[in-house]
DRENNU-602071 format. One record per residue (C-alpha): x, y, z; residue in one letter. Coordinates in steps of 0.001 Angstrom, whole numbers, padded with zeros to 6 digits, always signed. Example, Ala and Ser with C-alpha at 12.3 -4.5 7.8 and 13.67 -1.06 7.14 Angstrom:
% residues 2
+012300-004500+007800a;+013670-001060+007140s;
***
This chain:
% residues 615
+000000+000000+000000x;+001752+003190-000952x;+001581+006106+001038x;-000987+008831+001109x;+001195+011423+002838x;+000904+014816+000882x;+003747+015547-001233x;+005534+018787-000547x;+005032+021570-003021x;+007320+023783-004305x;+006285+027587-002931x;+009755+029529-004016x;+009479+032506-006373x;+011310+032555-009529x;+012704+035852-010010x;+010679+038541-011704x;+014001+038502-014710x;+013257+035167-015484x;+009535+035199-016865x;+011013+033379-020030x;+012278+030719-018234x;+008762+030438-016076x;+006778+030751-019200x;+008750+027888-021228x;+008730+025783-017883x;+004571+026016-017701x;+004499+025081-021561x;+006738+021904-020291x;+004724+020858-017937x;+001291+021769-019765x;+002769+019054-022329x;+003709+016745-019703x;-000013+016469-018434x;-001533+016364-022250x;+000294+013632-022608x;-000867+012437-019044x;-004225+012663-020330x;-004085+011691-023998x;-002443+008199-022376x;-005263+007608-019795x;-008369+008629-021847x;-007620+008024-025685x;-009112+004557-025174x;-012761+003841-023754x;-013876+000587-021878x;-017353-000044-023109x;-018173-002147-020068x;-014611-004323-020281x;-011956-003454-017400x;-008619-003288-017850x;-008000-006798-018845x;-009981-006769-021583x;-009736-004940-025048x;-010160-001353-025608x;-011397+000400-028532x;-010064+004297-029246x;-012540+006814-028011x;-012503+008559-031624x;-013805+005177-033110x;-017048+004663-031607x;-017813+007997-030351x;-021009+009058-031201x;-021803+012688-030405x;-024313+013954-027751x;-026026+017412-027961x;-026798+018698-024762x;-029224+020723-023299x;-028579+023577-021354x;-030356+025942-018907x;-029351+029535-017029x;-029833+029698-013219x;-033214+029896-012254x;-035038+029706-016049x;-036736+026876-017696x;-035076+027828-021475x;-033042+025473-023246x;-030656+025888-025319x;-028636+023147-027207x;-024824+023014-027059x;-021858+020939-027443x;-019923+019280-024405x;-016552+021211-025683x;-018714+024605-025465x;-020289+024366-022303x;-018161+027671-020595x;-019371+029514-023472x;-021910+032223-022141x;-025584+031615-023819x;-027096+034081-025730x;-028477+036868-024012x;-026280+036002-020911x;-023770+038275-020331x;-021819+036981-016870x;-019121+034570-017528x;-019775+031331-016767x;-017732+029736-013899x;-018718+026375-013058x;-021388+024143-014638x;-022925+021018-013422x;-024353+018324-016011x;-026622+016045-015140x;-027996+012976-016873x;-028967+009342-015506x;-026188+006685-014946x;-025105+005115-018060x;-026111+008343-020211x;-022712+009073-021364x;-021468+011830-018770x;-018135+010154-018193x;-017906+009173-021869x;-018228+013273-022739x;-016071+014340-019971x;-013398+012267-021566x;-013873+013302-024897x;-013234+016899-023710x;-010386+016129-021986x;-009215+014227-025168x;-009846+016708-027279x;-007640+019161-025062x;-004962+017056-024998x;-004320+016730-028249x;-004839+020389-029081x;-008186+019988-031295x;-010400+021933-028804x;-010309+025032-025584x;-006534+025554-026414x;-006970+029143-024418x;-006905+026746-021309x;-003865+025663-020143x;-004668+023005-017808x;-007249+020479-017371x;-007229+018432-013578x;-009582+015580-013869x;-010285+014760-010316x;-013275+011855-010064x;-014990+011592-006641x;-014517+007762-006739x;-010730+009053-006288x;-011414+011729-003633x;-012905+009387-001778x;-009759+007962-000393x;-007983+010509+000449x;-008615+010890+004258x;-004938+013278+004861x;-004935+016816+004543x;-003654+018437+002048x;-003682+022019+000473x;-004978+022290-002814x;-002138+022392-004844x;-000503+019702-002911x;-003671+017695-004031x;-002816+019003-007719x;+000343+017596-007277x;-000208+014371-005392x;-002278+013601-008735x;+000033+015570-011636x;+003468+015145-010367x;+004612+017561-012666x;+003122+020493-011218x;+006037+020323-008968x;+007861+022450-011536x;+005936+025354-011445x;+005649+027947-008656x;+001542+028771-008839x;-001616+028392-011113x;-002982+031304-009226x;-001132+034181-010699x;-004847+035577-012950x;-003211+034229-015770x;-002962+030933-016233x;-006524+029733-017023x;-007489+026199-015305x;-010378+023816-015591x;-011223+021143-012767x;-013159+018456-013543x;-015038+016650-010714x;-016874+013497-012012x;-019817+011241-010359x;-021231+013788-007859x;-023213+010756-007173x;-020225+008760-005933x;-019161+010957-003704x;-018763+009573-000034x;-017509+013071+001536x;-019849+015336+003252x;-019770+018454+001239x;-020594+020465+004397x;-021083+024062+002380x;-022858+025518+005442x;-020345+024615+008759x;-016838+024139+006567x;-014330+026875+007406x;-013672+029514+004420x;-010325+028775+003054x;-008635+030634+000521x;-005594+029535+000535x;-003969+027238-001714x;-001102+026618-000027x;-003230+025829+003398x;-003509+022293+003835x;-007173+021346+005502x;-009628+018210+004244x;-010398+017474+000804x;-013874+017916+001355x;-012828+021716+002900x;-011205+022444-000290x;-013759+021133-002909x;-016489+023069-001053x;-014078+026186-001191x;-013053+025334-004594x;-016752+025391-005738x;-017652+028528-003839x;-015255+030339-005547x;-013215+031327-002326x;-010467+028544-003950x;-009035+029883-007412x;-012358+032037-008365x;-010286+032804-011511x;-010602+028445-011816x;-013184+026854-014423x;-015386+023872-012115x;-017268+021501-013988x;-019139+018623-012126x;-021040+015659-013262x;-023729+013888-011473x;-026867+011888-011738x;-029770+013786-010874x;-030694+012352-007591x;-027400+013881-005940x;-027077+017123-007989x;-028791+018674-005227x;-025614+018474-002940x;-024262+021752-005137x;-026413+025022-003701x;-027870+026503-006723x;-026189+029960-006144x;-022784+027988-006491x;-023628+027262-010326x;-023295+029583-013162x;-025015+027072-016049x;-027085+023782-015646x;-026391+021149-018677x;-028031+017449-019095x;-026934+015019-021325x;-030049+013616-022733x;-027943+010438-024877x;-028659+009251-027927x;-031509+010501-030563x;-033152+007990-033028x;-030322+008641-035685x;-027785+008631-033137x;-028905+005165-032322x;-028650+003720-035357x;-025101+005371-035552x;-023601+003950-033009x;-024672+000583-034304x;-023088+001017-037698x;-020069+002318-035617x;-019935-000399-033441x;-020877-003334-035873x;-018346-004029-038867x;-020521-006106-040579x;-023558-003335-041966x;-025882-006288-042650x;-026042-007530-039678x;-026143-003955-038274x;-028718-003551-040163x;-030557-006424-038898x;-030026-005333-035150x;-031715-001683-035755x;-034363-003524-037598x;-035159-005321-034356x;-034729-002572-032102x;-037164-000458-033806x;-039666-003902-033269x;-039208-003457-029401x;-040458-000051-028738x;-039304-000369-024841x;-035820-001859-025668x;-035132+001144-028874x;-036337+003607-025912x;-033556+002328-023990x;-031192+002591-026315x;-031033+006336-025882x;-028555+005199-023370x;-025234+004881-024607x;-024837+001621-022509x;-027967-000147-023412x;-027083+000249-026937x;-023488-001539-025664x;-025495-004693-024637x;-028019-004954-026799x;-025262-005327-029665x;-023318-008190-027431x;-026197-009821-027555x;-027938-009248-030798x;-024824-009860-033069x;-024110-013015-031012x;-027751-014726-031273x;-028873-012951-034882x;-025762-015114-036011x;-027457-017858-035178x;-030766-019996-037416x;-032731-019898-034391x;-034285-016368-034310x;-037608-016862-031978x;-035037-016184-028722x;-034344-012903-029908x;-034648-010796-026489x;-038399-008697-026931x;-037885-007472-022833x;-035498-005782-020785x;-035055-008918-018642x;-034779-010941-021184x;-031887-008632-022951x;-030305-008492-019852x;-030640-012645-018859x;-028730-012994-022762x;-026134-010433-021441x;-025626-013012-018212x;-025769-015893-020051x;-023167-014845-022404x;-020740-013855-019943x;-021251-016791-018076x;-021543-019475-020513x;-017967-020736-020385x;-017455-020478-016504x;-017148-023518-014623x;-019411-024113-011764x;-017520-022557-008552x;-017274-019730-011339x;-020830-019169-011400x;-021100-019569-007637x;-018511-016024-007813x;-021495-013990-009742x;-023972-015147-007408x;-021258-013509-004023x;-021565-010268-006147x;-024891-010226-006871x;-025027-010332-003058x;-022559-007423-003185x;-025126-005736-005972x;-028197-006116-003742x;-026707-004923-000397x;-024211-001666-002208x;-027350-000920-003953x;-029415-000122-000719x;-026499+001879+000297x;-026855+004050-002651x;-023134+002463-003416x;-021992+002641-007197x;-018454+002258-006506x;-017102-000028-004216x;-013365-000077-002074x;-011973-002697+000137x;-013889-002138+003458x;-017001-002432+001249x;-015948-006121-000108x;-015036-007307+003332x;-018605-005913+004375x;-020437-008592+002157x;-017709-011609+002769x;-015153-010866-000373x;-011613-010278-000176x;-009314-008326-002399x;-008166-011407-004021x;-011715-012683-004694x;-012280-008969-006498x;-009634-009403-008756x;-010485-012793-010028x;-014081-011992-010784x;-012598-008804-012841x;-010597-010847-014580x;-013541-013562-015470x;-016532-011209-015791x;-014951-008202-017611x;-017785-006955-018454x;-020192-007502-015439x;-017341-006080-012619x;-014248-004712-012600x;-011505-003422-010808x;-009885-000143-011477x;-006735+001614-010634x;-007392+005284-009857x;-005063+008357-010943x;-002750+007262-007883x;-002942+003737-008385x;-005786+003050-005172x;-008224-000138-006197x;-011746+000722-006766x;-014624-001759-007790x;-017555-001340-009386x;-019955-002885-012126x;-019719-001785-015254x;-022894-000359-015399x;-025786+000482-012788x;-028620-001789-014610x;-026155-004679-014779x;-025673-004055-010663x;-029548-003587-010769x;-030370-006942-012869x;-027940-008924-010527x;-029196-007222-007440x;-032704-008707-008800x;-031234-012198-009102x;-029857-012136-005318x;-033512-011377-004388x;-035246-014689-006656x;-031800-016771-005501x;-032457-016101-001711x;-036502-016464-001817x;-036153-019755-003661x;-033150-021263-002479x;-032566-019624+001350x;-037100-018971+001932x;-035497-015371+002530x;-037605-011996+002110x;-034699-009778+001010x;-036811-007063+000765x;-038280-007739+004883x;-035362-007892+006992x;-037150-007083+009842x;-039252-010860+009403x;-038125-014088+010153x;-035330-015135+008585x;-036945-018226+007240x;-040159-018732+006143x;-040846-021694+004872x;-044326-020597+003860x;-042501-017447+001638x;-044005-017489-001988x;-042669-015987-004848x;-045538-013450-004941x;-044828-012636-001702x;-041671-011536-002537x;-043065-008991-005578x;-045623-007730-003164x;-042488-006726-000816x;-040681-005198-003468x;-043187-003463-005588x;-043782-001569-002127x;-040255-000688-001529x;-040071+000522-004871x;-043190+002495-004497x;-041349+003776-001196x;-038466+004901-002721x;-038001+008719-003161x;-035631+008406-006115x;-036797+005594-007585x;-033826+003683-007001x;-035655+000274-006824x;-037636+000596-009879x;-034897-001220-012812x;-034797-003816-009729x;-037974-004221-009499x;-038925-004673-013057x;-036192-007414-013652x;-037254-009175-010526x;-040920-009609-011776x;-039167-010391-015323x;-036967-013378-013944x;-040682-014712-012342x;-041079-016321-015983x;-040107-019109-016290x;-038619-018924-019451x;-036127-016260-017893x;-035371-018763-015416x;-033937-021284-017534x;-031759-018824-019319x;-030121-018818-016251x;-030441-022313-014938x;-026604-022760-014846x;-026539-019773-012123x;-029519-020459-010123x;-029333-022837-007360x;-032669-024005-008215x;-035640-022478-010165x;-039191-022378-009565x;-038905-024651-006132x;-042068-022629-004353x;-045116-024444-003940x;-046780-022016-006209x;-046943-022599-009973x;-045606-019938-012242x;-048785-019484-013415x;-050153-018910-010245x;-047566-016229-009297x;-047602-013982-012244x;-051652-014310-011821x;-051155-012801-008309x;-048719-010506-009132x;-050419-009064-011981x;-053419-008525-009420x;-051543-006561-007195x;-049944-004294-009492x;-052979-003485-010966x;-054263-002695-007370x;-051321-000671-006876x;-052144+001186-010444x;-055457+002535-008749x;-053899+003369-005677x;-050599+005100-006723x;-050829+009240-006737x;-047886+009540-008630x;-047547+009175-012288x;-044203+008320-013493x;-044202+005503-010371x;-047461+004203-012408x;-046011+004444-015804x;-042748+001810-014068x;-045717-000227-013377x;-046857-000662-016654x;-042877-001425-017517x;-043410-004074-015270x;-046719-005276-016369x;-045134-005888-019775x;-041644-007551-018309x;-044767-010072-017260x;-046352-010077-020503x;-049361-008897-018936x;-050759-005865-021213x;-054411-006638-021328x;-055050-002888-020151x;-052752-001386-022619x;-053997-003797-025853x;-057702-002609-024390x;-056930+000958-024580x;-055103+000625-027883x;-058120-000908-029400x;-060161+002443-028234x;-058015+004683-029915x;-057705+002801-032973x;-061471+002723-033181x;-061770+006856-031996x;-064121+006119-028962x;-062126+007448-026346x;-064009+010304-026637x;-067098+008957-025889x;-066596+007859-022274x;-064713+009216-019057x;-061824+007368-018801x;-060970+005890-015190x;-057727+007123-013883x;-055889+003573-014663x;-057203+004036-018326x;-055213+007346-018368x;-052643+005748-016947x;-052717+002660-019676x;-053327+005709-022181x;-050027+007745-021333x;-047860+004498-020908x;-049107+003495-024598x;-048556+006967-026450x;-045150+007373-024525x;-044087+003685-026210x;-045397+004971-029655x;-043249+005045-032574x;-044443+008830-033582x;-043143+011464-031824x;-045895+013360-030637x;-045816+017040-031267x;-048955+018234-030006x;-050734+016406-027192x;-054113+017208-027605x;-056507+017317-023992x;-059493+017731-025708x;-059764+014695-027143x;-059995+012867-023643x;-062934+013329-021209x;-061489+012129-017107x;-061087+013622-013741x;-059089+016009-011990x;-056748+012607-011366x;-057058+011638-014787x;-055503+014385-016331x;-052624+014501-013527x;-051705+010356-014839x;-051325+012017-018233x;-048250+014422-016870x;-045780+012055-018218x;-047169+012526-021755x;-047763+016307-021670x;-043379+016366-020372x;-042736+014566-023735x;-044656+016565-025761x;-044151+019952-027720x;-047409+021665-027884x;-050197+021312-025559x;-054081+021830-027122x;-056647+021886-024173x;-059708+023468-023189x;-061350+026401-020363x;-062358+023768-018166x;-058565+022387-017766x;-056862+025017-016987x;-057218+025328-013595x;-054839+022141-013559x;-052178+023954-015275x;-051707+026484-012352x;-050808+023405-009778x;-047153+023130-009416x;-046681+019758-011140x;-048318+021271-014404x;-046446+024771-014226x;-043221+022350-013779x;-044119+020031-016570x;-045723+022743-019476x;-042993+025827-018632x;-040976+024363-021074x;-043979+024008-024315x;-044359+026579-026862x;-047747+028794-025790x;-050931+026471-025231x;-053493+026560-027912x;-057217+026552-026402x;
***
């Protein structure tokens, strides 16, 4: 284990005759760290650690446009990741730090990268003259105190050579990724105000100094996060809000054509996509697009076509099986110790994972590195800018599918209740649907949602035909004294209950998602048949019809421009299931007696964004 003392940093003047000599020095060491950085992130990891293959980043990236916002407005405006320090029109103040948001597996990381990339090798911001990528997963660790240019320089060495970044001139850009996987406190209200770089304090002193500008104001800040933790930054600490939105409908198919030599077959795998109207909605994430081609140019290889994934489960049960086809059977017995390690990090809110973590849930350091080496792309292990292990899957649904397989493995092998703690440990009564009804509640009780992929792949794996996809990693399958008919039948029941019941849309609309993992769509086909046949018109539709209704134009393959109210006769709680629908669309066409509902806060949230409503 190598030290984490701070390294000393060189404070000594050079003399005010020698500004040659400093400004040749700084162009050294500006090199120095391009090359730094053109090494580390020229090649991207699509999901395989470091013991796999790596493809170059200029390859197979596909650009993102995103979206961004001033303080305190609801206006977009579209712009490139290399722009986002470029004032918007109309705003005047120069923009500091920006914080982009987007949902795990979006491509944040992937576009921080490519900036960095494109710095390095002199294609892009080449009036900054150093870029410090500094990823929370790698703050994390450091529990010494430093000041903040010994931090610089415990992570760029080369920094050493230079007497200060602080002298108004040299322009600087830090670049803190995964707010989300951030373990320090990020105590803006009772840290002490530090303003010194030479003062060594916490790390968690100087990134909340850093980011209130009492650290470097003349310093660029740009953090990443997913949404849920974004809220960590107080709003008056951020100049410009961006969110990467990933891929569009061409951008899909371009990143299959990128990342499939053969065009026929990447043909035939965009064909397919556009078949599954929940998977190609998926695939606006970077990463889902990343498994859906392992496993589409694998089994469209093959004569048999009928097992061509339809379902998120089943996409993701291919994934598995794939990875763990060739593993022998104390192999497979690994995965199921970190889908343990999936369930329990994933109540924690964990993402990444260090050594105290792995001892937490019975692994050792030794254990870790085997399964990165066999699973390459379900875990791995990486070094971070100083060399200090850090574990993680390689994406959050992949921790959220296996976290789902603990849950089946325990109720049908160990009669365990994952989801109850707080009950016996064994029941040997515990049925299958008992489990669902357990976690479609904590799912329902989550405030961000964090149980909802979980939940649908756990109800997915309750079919059978799941099961025996993975009958090589389950201890046993369907070994409840319910049938599997029997169990989806209850199931079904309850969610539908739960459909009634549930106040909040998007938490019904994850029902639905689930209702279909099940194959279960009787509601949606029912309301799809109305609006084929225009008669939706002609009756008030029950709150779980406009439920079934949103869910169903939200899977269409039309975009829908203009969402049109009139056309649908419900209640006040009608209209407040169709929210989801009226976010999506552009233009909103309703009538005197709605528009009361558009001056509650969820409608002034959802429509502040629409071009003027038509009445």
């Amino acid at each position: 284990m190598k030290s984490d003392q701070p390294p000393t940093f060189s404070q000594e003047p050079l003399p005010d005759d020698n500004k040659e000599v400093e400004s040749q020095t700084l162009l050294t060491v500006q090199q120095d760290i391009k090359a730094k950085l053109k090494h580390k992130y020229q090649h991207i990891s699509e999901g395989i650690g470091h013991h796999g293959n790596q493809s170059l980043l200029k390859d197979i990236y596909t650009e993102q446009i995103e979206m961004a916002s001033k303080k305190q407005t609801t206006q977009e405006t579209p712009i490139k990741c290399n722009d986002i320090f470029k004032p918007l029109p109309e705003q005047d103040k120069p923009i500091r730090t920006v914080l982009t948001k987007g949902i795990a597996g979006i491509g944040k990381t992937v576009s921080v990268q490519k900036v960095i990339l494109d710095w390095a090798e002199g294609k892009a911001n080449q009036d900054v003259h150093f870029m410090f990528p500094l990823p929370f997963r790698d703050l994390n660790l450091k529990k010494d105190q430093y000041s903040l240019m010994q931090l610089l320089s415990h992570y760029f060495p080369e920094l050493k050579e230079i007497d200060s970044i602080e002298d108004g001139e040299t322009k600087t850009v830090f670049i803190f990724d995964g707010l989300d996987e951030c373990r320090l406190p990020l105590d803006f209200k009772n840290n002490e105000k530090c303003c010194d770089v030479t003062k060594p304090t916490s790390v968690d002193v100087l990134l909340t100094n850093l980011l209130e500008g009492n650290l470097l104001p003349s310093a660029l800040v740009w953090i990443t996060s997913r949404p849920v933790a974004a809220n960590q930054i107080p709003p008056e600490c951020v100049d410009q809000v961006t969110e990467v939105r990933g891929f569009n409908d061409p951008q899909k198919e371009e990143y299959f054509r990128k990342k499939i030599p053969d065009q026929n077959l990447a043909n035939d795998i965009i064909k397919h996509m556009k078949t599954s109207r929940s998977l190609h909605i998926m695939c606006h994430m970077p990463v889902f697009c990343w498994i859906s081609a392992t496993v589409l140019e694998m089994i469209l290889k093959e004569a048999e076509k009928d097992e061509v994934p339809k379902t998120l489960t089943q996409m993701y049960s291919h994934f598995i099986l794939i990875q763990t086809i060739e593993l022998s059977q104390s192999d497979k017995e690994m995965i199921l110790k970190l889908a343990k390690l999936a369930f329990q990090q994933l109540q924690k809110g964990n993402l990444i994972f260090y050594e105290e973590d792995l001892r937490e849930c019975g692994l050792d350091v030794t254990e870790a590195s085997e399964y990165s080496a066999l699973c390459t792309e379900i875990f791995k292990e990486e070094s971070g800018l100083y060399q200090d292990k850090v574990y993680s899957f390689v994406h959050l649904s992949i921790q959220e599918f296996l976290a789902a397989v603990h849950a089946l493995e325990s109720c049908l092998d160990k009669k365990e209740n994952v989801f109850s703690p707080t009950s016996d440990d064994k029941e040997e009564s515990i049925q299958l649907s008992d489990l669902h009804r357990t976690a479609v509640d904590q799912a329902l009780k989550s405030e961000n949602g964090h149980l909802d992929l979980v939940l649908r792949f756990l109800l997915g794996l309750s079919l059978e035909s799941n099961q025996n996809l993975l009958r090589g990693l389950l201890t046993q399958t369907g070994n409840t004294t319910q049938t599997n008919d029997e169990t989806v039948e209850r199931t079904v029941r309850y969610l539908s209950e739960k459909i009634n019941e549930e106040s909040s849309p998007e938490r019904v609309i994850n029902l639905f998602h689930c209702l279909n993992e099940l194959g279960a769509n009787s509601l949606v086909e029912d309301m799809q048949t109305s609006l084929r046949s225009g008669t939706l018109s002609e009756t008030e539709l029950k709150p779980d019809q406009c439920s079934a209704l949103a869910y169903l134009l939200l899977m269409s393959e039309e975009v829908l421009e203009e969402f049109d109210l009139k056309t649908y006769n419900t209640s006040k709680e009608g209209y407040q299931r169709l929210l989801p629908v009226v976010k999506s669309c552009k233009r909103l066409s309703i009538f005197n007696s709605v528009l009361t509902y558009l001056f509650s806060p969820d409608w002034v949230a959802v429509t502040s964004h629409m071009n003027p409503v038509r009445l």
